[in-house]
C-alpha distance (Angstrom), angle and dihedral (degrees) to the residues before:
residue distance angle dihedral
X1 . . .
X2 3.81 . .
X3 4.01 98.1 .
X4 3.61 146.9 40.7
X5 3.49 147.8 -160.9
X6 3.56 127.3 -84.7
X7 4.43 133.6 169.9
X8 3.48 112.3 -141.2
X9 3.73 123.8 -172.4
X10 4.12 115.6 -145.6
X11 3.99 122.8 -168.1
X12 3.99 104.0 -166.6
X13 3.79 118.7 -151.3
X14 3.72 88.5 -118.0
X15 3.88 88.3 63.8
X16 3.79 100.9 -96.4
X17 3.91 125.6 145.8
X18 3.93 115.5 -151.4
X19 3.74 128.9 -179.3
X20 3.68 123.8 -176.8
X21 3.19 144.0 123.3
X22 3.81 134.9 -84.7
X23 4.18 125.2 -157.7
X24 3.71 103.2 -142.5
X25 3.54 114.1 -178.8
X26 3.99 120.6 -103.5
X27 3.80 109.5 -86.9
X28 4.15 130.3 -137.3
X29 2.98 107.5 -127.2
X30 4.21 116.8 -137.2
X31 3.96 130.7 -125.5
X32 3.86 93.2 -74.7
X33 4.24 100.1 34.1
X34 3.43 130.9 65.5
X35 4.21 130.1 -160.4
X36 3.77 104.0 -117.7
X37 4.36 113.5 -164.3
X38 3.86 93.7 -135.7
X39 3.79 115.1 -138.1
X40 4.09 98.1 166.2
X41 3.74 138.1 46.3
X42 3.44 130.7 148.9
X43 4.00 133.9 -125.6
X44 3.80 94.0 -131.4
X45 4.16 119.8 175.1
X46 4.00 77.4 -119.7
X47 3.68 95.9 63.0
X48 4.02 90.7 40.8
X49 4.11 87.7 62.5
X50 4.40 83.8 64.1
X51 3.58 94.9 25.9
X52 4.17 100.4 56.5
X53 3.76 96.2 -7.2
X54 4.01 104.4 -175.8
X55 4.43 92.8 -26.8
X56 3.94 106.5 148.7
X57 3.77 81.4 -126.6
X58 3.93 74.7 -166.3
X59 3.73 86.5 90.5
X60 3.65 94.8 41.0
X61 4.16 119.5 136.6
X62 3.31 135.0 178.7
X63 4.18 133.9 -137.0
X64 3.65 128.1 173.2
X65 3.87 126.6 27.1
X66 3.97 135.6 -128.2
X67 4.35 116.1 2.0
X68 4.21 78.7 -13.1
X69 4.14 96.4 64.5
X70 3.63 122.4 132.2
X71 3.77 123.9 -162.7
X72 4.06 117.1 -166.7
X73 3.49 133.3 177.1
X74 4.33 144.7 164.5
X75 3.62 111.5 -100.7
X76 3.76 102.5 -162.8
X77 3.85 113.7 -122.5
X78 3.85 106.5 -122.0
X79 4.11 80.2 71.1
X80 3.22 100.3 58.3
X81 3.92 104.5 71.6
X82 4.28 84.4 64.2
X83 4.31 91.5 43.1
X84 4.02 80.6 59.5
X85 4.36 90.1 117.3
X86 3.78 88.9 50.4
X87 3.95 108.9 39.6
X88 3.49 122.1 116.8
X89 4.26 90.0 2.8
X90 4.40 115.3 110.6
X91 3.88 98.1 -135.6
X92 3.19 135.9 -168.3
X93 4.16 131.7 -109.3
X94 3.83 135.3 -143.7
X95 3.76 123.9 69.0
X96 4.16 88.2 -164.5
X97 3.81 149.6 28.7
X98 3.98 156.4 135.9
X99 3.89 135.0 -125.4
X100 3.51 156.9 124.6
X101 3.36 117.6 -55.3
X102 3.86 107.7 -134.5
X103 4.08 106.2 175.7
X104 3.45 132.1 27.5
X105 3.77 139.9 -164.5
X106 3.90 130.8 -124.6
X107 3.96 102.3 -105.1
X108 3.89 103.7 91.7
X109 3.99 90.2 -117.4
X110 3.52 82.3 74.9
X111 4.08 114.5 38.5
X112 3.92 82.7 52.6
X113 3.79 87.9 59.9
X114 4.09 95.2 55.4
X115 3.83 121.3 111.7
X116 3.47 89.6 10.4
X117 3.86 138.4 132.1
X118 4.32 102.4 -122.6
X119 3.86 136.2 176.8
X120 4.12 115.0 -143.2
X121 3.22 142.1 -179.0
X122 3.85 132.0 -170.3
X123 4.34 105.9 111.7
X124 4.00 114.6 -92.3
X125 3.46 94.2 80.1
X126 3.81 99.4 128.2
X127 3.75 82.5 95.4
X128 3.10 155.9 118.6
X129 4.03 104.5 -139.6
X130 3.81 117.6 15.3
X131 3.68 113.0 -159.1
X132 4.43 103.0 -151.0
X133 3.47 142.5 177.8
X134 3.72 103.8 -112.6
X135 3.58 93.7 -116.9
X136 3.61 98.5 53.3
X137 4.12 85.8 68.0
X138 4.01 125.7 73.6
X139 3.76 110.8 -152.2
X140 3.67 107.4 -120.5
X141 4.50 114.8 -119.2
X142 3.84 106.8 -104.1
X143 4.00 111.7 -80.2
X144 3.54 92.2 31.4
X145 3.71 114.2 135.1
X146 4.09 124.7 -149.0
X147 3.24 92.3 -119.8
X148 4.24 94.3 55.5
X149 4.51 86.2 48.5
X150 3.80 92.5 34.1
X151 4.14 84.0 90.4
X152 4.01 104.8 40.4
X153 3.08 105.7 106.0
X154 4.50 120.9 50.5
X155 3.97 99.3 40.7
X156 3.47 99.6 15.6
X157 4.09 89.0 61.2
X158 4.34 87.6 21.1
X159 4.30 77.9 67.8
X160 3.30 107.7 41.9
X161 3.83 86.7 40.2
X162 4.01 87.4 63.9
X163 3.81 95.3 47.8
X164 3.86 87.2 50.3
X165 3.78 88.7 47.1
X166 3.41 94.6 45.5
X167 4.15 93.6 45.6
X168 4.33 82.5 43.2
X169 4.11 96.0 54.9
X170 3.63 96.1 52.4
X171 4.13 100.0 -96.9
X172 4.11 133.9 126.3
X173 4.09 101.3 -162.8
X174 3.72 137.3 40.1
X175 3.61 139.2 -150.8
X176 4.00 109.3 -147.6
X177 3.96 118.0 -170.4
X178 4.44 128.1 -145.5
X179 3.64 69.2 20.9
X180 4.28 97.4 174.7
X181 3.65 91.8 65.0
X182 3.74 125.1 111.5
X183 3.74 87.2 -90.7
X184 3.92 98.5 41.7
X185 4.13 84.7 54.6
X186 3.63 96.2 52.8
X187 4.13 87.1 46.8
X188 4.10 83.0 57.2
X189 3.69 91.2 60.7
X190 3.09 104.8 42.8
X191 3.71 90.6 52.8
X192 3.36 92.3 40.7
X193 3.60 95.7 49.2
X194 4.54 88.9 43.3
X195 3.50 105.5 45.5
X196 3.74 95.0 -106.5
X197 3.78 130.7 150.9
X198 4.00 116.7 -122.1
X199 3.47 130.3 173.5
X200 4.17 108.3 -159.3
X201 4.14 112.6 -154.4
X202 3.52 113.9 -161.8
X203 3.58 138.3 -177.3
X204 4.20 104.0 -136.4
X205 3.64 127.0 7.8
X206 3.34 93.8 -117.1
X207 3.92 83.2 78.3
X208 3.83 85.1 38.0
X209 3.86 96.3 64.6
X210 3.87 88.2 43.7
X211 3.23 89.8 58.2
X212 4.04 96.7 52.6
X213 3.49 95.6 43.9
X214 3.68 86.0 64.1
X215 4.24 90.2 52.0
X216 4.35 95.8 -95.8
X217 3.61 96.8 162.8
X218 3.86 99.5 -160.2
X219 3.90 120.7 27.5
X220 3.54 126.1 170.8
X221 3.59 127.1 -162.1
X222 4.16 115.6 -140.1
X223 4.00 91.1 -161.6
X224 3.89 93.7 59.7
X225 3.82 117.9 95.1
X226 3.97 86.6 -135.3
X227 4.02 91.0 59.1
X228 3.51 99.6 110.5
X229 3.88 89.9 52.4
X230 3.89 96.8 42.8
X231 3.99 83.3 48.1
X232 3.75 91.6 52.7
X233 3.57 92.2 44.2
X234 3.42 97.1 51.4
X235 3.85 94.9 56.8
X236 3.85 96.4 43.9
X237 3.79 82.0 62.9
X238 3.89 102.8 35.7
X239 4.10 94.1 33.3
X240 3.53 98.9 -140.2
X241 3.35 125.0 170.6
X242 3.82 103.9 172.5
X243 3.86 140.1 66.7
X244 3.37 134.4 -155.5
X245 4.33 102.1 -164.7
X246 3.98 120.2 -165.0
X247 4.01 81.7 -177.8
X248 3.85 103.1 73.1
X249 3.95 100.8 170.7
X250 3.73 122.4 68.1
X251 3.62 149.3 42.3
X252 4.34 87.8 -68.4
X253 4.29 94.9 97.4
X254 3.55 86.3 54.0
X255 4.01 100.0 46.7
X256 3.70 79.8 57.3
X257 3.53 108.6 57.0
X258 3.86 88.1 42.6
X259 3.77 86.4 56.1
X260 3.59 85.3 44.4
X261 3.85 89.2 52.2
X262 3.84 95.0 51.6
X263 3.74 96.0 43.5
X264 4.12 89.6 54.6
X265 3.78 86.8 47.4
X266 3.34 103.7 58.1
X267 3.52 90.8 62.2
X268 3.76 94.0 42.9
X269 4.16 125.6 132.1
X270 4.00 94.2 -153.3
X271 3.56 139.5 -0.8
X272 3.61 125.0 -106.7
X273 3.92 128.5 -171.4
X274 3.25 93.4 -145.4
X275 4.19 93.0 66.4
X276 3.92 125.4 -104.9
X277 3.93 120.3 -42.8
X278 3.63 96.6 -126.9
X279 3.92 115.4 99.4
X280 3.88 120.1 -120.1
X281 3.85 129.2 -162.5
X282 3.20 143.5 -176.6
X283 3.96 122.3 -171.3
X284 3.86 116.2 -155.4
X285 3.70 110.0 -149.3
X286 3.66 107.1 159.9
X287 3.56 142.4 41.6
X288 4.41 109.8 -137.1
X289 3.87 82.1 140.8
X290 3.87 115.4 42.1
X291 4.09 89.7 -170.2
X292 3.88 124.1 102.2
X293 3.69 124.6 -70.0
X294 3.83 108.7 -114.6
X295 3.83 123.9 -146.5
X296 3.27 125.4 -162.2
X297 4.39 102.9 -179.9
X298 3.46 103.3 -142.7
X299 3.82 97.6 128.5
X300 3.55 101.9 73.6
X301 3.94 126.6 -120.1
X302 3.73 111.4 -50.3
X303 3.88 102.2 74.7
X304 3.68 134.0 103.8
X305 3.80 143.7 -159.2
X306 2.99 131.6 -164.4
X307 4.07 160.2 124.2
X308 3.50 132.9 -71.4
X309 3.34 136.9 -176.6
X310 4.05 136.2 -175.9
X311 4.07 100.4 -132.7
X312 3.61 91.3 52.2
X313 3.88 94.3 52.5
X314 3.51 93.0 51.2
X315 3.71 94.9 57.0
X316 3.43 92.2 55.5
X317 3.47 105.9 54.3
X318 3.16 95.7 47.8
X319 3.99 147.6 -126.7
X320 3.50 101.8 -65.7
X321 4.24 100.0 46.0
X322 4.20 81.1 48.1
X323 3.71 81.7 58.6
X324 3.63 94.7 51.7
X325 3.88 94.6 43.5
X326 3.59 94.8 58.0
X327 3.98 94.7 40.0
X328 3.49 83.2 68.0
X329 3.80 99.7 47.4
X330 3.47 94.8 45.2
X331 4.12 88.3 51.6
X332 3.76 87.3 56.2
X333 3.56 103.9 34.5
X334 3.32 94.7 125.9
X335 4.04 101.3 45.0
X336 3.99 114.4 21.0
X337 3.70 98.7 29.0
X338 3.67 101.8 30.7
X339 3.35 114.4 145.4
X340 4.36 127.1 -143.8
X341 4.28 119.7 -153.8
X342 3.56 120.1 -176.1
X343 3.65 90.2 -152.3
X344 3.82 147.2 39.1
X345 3.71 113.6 -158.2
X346 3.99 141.9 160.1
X347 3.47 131.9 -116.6
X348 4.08 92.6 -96.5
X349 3.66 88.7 42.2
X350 3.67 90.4 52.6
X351 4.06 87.8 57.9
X352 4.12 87.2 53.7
X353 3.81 108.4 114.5
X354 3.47 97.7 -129.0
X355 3.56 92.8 51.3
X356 3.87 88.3 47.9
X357 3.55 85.1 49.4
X358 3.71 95.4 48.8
X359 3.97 97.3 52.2
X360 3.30 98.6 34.9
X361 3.71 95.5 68.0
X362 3.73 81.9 73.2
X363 4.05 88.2 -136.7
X364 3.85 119.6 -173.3
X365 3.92 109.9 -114.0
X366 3.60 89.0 17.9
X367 3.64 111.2 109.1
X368 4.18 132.8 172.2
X369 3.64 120.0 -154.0
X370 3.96 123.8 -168.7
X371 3.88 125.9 -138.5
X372 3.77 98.7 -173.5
X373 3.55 83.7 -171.9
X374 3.55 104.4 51.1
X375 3.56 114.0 109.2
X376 3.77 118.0 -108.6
């Protein structure tokens, strides 16, 4: 076999989505890379951003079946002036994954990798051979499936990189938002396992018991008439005083830092009509809800919202506390950071409608894993 597989998403000028997928040949890899046969990679709500970006998938049809399928869909106009990078241009999908590695360079970095199970990261990875620098792959502990490193590297590193945020800006406790999902789990654990103060909001209780059967100490459920209370609660007994919000549209940031308000009130030595001293944040770092964010400022002055991203926090701590953060995700792949999918698909069955349909809804606890070997 001289090619492979490979899904490509295309945003025409004349507002047209298309997904299908390419057959690139195999590369060689060069002294420092190596050609790793992927066998995992994760549907995250990152990759869904490149993958559909803002398609009314609505309108979505399909042609073609098997390596042959063709995916199209409207893109409505007023996106298009802010899709200007992308337009016209195939590109590749997958921000993370795990395989065998099949070829290997010269340099030592490399040979060591060879015959061996490996996690990566680096985009592309909705493939079906990777070609990598060496040390853009973690080799995998022995008896570690694909499938159990395919997911090490966005929330793993997106959680620990709010605790060390948190720690970094001066706070003890966190408030973490769609908090039963994959991510929102790992968050748990970690607190759990450091000491740290998290309050969990959730949007049924169904998530809610999930959630304390895995130890979640304080969950709050957004549907509930008493949310606002419970939320308040929560942080007069955690004490924190920053968010992390997968949300992003909606009045939910500010229902936060008024709870946030109230809770630092309560415990407060003199009034002031300028609001409480103490700094509040919130971080958006998803998108659930595309609408506006709505403000209402009824926490005073000292409060902050704002966007955060994983990439950029990595950069600037640095190389060698990025080493440490994913020593310890690697250790505990298979406990802290374990990750759940509902379904196993391939790279044409990704491309079926009601699969697109399915992951696209971006549902908490419902999680799509890629074999781009798997037959079918």
């Amino acid at each position: 076999m001289s090619t492979g597989l490979e899904l490509r998403s295309l945003i025409s000028k004349s507002g047209e989505l298309t997904l299908s997928l390419a057959k690139p040949a195999i590369p060689e890899p060069g002294p420092e890379q190596v050609v790793v046969k992927v066998e995992a990679t994760p549907i995250n709500p990152s990759d869904l951003g490149l993958l559909l970006g803002p398609a009314d998938m609505t309108t979505a049809r399909s042609t073609g079946s098997g390596a042959d399928v063709v995916v199209t869909a409207k893109v409505p106009a007023a996106s298009l002036p802010f899709l200007a990078a992308r337009l016209d241009q195939p590109m590749p999908v997958g921000n993370e994954g795990a395989g065998t590695v099949i070829k290997a360079g010269s340099s030592e970095a490399a040979q060591a990798l060879l015959g061996k199970t490996v996690s990566m990261v680096g985009g592309s990875m909705y493939t079906q051979y990777r070609l990598l620098k060496a040390i853009d792959c973690q080799a995998l502990p022995a008896g570690t499936t694909a499938a159990e490193g395919a997911s090490w590297f966005v929330n793993p590193l997106t959680a620990l990189g709010m605790v060390e945020t948190m720690k970094r800006e001066g706070h003890k406790a966190l408030v973490h938002t769609a908090a039963a999902s994959n991510l929102g789990q790992m968050l748990n654990k970690i607190c759990n396992e450091d000491g740290i103060g998290l309050v969990n909001i959730v949007r049924s209780q169904e998530q809610a018991k999930l959630l304390a059967g895995i130890g979640a100490r304080h969950v709050v459920d957004s549907s509930l008439p008493s949310f606002s209370d419970d939320l308040t609660q929560a942080l007069v007994e955690t004490g924190a005083t920053i968010a992390f919000d997968a949300i992003g549209g909606g009045k939910l940031a500010s229902q936060i830092l008024t709870s946030m308000e109230i809770a630092i009130n309560k415990t407060a030595k003199e009034y002031s009509r300028y609001g409480s001293s103490t700094h509040k944040q919130v971080y958006l770092y998803g998108s659930l809800s595309a609408g506006p964010v709505e403000l209402s400022r009824n926490y005073g002055m000292m409060w902050g919202v704002g966007g955060w991203l994983l990439t950029p926090f990595l950069q600037k701590i640095g190389r060698p506390e990025q080493v440490r953060l994913r020593q310890r995700v690697v250790s505990s792949l298979k406990t802290t950071f374990a990750s759940h999918y509902t379904r196993v698909v391939s790279l044409p069955e990704a491309l079926e409608l009601a699969n697109i349909a399915a992951y696209g809804k971006r549902a908490t606890g419902e999680k799509f894993l890629i074999n781009p070997n798997k037959a079918g």
